[in-house]
C-alpha positions in Angstrom: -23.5 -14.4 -28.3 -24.0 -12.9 -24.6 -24.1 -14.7 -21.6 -27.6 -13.9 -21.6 -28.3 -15.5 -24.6 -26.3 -18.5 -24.9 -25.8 -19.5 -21.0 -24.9 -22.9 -22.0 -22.0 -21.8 -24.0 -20.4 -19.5 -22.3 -20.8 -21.9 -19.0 -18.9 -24.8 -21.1 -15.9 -22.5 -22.3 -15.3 -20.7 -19.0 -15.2 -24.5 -17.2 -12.7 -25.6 -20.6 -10.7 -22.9 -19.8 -10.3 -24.2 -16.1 -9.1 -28.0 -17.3 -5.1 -28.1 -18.0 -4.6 -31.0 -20.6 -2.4 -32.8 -18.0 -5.9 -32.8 -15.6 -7.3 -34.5 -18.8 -5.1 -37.3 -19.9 -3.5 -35.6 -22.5 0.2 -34.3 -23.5 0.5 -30.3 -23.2 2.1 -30.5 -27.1 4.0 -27.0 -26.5 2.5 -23.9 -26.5 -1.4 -23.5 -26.3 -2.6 -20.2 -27.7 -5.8 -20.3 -25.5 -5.7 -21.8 -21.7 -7.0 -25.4 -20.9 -8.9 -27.8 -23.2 -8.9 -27.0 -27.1 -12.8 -27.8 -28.7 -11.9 -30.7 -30.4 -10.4 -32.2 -27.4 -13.5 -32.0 -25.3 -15.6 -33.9 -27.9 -12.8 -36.2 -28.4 -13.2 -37.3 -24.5 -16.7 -36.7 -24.3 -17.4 -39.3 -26.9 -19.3 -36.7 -29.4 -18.1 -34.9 -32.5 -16.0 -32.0 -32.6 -19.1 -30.5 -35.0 -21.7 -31.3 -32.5 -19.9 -29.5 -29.1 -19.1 -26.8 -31.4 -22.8 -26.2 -32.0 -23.5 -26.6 -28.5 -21.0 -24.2 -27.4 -22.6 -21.3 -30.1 -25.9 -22.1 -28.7 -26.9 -23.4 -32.2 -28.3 -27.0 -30.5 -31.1 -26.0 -27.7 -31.7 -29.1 -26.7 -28.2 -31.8 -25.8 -29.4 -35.1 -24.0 -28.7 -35.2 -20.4 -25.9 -38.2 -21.8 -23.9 -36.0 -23.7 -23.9 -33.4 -21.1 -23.1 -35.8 -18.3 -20.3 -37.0 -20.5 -19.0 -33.4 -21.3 -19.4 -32.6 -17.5 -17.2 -35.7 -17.0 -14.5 -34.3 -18.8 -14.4 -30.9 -17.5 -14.1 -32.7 -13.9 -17.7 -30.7 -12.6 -18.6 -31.5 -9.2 -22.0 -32.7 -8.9 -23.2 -28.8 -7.9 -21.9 -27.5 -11.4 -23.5 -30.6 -13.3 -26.6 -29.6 -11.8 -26.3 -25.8 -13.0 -25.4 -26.9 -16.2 -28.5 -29.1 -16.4 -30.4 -26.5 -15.5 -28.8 -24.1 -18.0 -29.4 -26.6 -20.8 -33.4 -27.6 -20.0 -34.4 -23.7 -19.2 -37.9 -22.9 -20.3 -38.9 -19.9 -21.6 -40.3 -17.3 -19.2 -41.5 -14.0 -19.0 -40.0 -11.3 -18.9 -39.9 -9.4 -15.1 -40.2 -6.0 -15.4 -40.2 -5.5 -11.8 -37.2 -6.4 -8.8 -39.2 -9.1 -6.6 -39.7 -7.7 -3.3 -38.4 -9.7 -0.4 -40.2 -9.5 2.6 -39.0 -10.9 5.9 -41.8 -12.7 7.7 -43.3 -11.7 11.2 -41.7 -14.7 13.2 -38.5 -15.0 11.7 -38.4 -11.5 12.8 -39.8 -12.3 16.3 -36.9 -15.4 15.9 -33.8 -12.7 15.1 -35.2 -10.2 18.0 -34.8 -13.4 20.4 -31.2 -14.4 19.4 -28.5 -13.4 21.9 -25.6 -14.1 19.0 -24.6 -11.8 16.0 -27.5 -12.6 13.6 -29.3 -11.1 10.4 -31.3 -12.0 7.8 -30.3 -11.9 3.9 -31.9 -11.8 0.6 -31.3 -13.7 -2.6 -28.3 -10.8 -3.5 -27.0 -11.0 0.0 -28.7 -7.2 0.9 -29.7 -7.4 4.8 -33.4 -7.0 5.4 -33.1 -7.3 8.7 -30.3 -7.3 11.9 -30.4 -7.4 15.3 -27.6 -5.1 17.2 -25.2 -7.9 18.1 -24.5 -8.2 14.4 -23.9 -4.4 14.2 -21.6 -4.9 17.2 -19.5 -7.4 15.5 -19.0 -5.8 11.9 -21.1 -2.4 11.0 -21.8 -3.6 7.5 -24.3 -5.5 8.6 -26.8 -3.0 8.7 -30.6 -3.0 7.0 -29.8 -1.4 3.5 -26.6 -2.4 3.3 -25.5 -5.2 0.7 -22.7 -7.7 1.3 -21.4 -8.2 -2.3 -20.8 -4.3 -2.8 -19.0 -4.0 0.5 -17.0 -7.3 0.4 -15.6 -6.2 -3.4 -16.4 -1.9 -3.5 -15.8 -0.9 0.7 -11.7 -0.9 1.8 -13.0 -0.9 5.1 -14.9 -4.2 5.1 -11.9 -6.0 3.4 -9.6 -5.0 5.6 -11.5 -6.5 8.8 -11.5 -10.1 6.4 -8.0 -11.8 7.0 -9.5 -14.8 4.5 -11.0 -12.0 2.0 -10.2 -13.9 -1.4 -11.4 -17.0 0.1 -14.9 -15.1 0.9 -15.3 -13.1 -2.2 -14.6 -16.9 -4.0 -17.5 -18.1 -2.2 -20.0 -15.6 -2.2 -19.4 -15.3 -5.7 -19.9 -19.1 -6.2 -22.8 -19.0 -4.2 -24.5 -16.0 -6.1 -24.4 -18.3 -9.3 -25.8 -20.8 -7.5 -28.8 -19.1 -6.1 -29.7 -17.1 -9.3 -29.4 -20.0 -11.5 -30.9 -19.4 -15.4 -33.2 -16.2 -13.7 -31.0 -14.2 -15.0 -33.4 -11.6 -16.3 -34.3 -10.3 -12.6 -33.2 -6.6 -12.9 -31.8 -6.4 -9.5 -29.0 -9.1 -10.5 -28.4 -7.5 -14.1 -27.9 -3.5 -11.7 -25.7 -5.4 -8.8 -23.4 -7.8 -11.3 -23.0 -5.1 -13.3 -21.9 -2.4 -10.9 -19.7 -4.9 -9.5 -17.8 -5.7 -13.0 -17.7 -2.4 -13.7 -15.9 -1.4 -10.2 -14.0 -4.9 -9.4 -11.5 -6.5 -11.5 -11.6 -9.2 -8.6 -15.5 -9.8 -9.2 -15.0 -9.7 -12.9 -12.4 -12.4 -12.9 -14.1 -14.6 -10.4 -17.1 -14.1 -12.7 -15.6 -15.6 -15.4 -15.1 -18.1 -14.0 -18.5 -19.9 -13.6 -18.2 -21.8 -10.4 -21.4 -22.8 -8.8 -21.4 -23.4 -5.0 -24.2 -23.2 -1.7 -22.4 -21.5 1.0 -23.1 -24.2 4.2 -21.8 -23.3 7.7 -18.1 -22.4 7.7 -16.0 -20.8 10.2 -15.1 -16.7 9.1 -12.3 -14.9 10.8 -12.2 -11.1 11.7 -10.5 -8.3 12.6 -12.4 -6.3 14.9 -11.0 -2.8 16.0 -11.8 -3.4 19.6 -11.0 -7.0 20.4 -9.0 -7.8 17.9 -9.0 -11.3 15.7 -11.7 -13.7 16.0 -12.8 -17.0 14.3 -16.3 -17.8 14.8 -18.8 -19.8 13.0 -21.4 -18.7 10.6 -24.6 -20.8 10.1 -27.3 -19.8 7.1 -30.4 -21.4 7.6 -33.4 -21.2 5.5 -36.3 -19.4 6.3 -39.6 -21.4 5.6 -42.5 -20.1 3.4 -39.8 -17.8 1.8 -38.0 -18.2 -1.7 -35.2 -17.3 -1.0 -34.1 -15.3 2.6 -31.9 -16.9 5.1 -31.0 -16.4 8.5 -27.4 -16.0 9.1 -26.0 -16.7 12.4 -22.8 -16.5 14.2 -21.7 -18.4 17.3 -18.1 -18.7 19.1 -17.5 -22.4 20.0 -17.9 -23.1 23.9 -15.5 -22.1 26.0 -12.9 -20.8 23.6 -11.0 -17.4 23.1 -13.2 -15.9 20.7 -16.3 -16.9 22.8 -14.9 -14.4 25.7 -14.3 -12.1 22.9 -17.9 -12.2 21.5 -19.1 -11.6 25.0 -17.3 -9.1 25.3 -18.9 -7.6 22.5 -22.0 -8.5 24.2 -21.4 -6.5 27.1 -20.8 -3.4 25.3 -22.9 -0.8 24.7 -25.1 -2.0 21.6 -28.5 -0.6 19.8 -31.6 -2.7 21.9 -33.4 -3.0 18.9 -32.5 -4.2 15.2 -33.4 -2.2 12.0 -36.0 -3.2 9.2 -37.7 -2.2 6.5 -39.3 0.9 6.3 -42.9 0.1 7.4 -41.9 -2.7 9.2 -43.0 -2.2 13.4 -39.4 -1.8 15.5 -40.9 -4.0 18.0 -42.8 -7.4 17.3 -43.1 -7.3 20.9 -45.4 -4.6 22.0 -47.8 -5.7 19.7 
């Protein structure tokens, strides 16, 4: 069975896989011919029988009590984020089918809110494409740009990585967080086209994949190599943009009075687009209306 069709199950063996027997309790006993926990050692510490996880794992039982999956989540040490997914994955409903990508559209006063912004902001869809950036943004790294999409560049673009001095910590996270954020809608067709392009084209997105982690990005601090004033660490805030389901606005701010503060004024100062990029049909300027 796919991914598709039995989430559950490929969840549960790509977390076993992650779980050394020593993080478990139990003696290596020599060489293992598959990584991590074996089957019959999950149920064993999960308190179930080795016949029962082994049906859940082929997605041949739909329906596990929240118990055994809290006790299975338990010994596969999942934080409380991946218990969730996993409940989620477990309890999924049947839907229909989409035949169409959703269409995200940025609404008129989170744009006024970006034009008004005197730090590097943008707003971001569910896949991390940008719908929207003012020029401060552009100033600080040229990817973000309407049109453009941050998974493809972060894992497909050499120049994007190169500006990233933390790159494999970032391509861990956004990865986690794109888990997170599609959740068991896994039959939108702009997920299925940008998951996978990016398998197909990065072994590093493959691999982090596989791996199943679930994470929400929350404010962090993302260092850069910019071409004209060299490295920076600044923070990066994603807030959430009311009556939308899914776009955030992503913003970036120095900390008062520090180094990289007089290097994002610089920035600033230099000569930059007065206007941001949208859509296509969307007015340049909320404020000659």
């Amino acid at each position: 069975m796919t991914e598709k069709s039995n989430p559950v199950g490929a969840f549960l063996r790509a977390r076993r896989e992650l779980v050394t027997p020593e993080q478990a309790g139990i003696p290596a006993g020599g060489a293992r011919r598959v990584p991590g926990l074996r089957r019959e050692e999950v149920a064993m510490l999960a308190g179930i029988s080795v016949d029962y996880y082994l049906r859940l794992e082929r997605g041949r039982d739909r329906n596990p009590s929240v118990q055994v999956l809290e006790s299975i989540a338990r010994v596969l040490q999942l934080d409380d984020e991946h218990l969730k997914h996993l409940l989620s994955l477990a309890c999924e409903t049947p839907r229909a089918r989409r035949r169409r990508p959703r269409t995200e559209t940025v609404p008129p006063g989170a744009l006024k809110l970006l034009d008004s912004l005197v730090q590097p902001a943008f707003i971001e869809g569910r896949y991390f494409d940008i719908l929207a950036a003012n020029g401060f943004a552009g100033a600080l790294d040229p990817g973000l740009a309407v049109g453009r999409n941050q998974l493809r560049d972060l894992f497909l673009d050499p120049a994007e990585q190169a500006q990233y001095p933390n790159w494999e910590s970032m391509t861990e996270c956004f990865v986690a967080n794109l888990r997170q954020a599609v959740g068991t809608d896994i039959d939108d067709p702009r997920f299925i086209e940008l998951t996978g392009e990016l398998s197909l084209a990065s072994p590093r997105f493959s691999q982090l994949w596989a791996r199943h982690e679930v994470r929400a990005q929350y404010g962090t601090q993302v260092r850069f190599n910019h071409p004209q004033v060299g490295e920076l660490s600044i923070n990066r805030e994603r807030l959430a943009i009311s009556g939308t389901e899914s776009l955030m606005l992503v913003i970036y701010h120095a900390d008062a009075g520090s180094t990289d503060a007089d290097k994002l004024s610089l920035l600033a100062s230099a000569d930059m687009p007065a206007r941001y990029t949208r859509h296509e049909g969307q007015q340049a300027q909320l404020s000659n209306n």
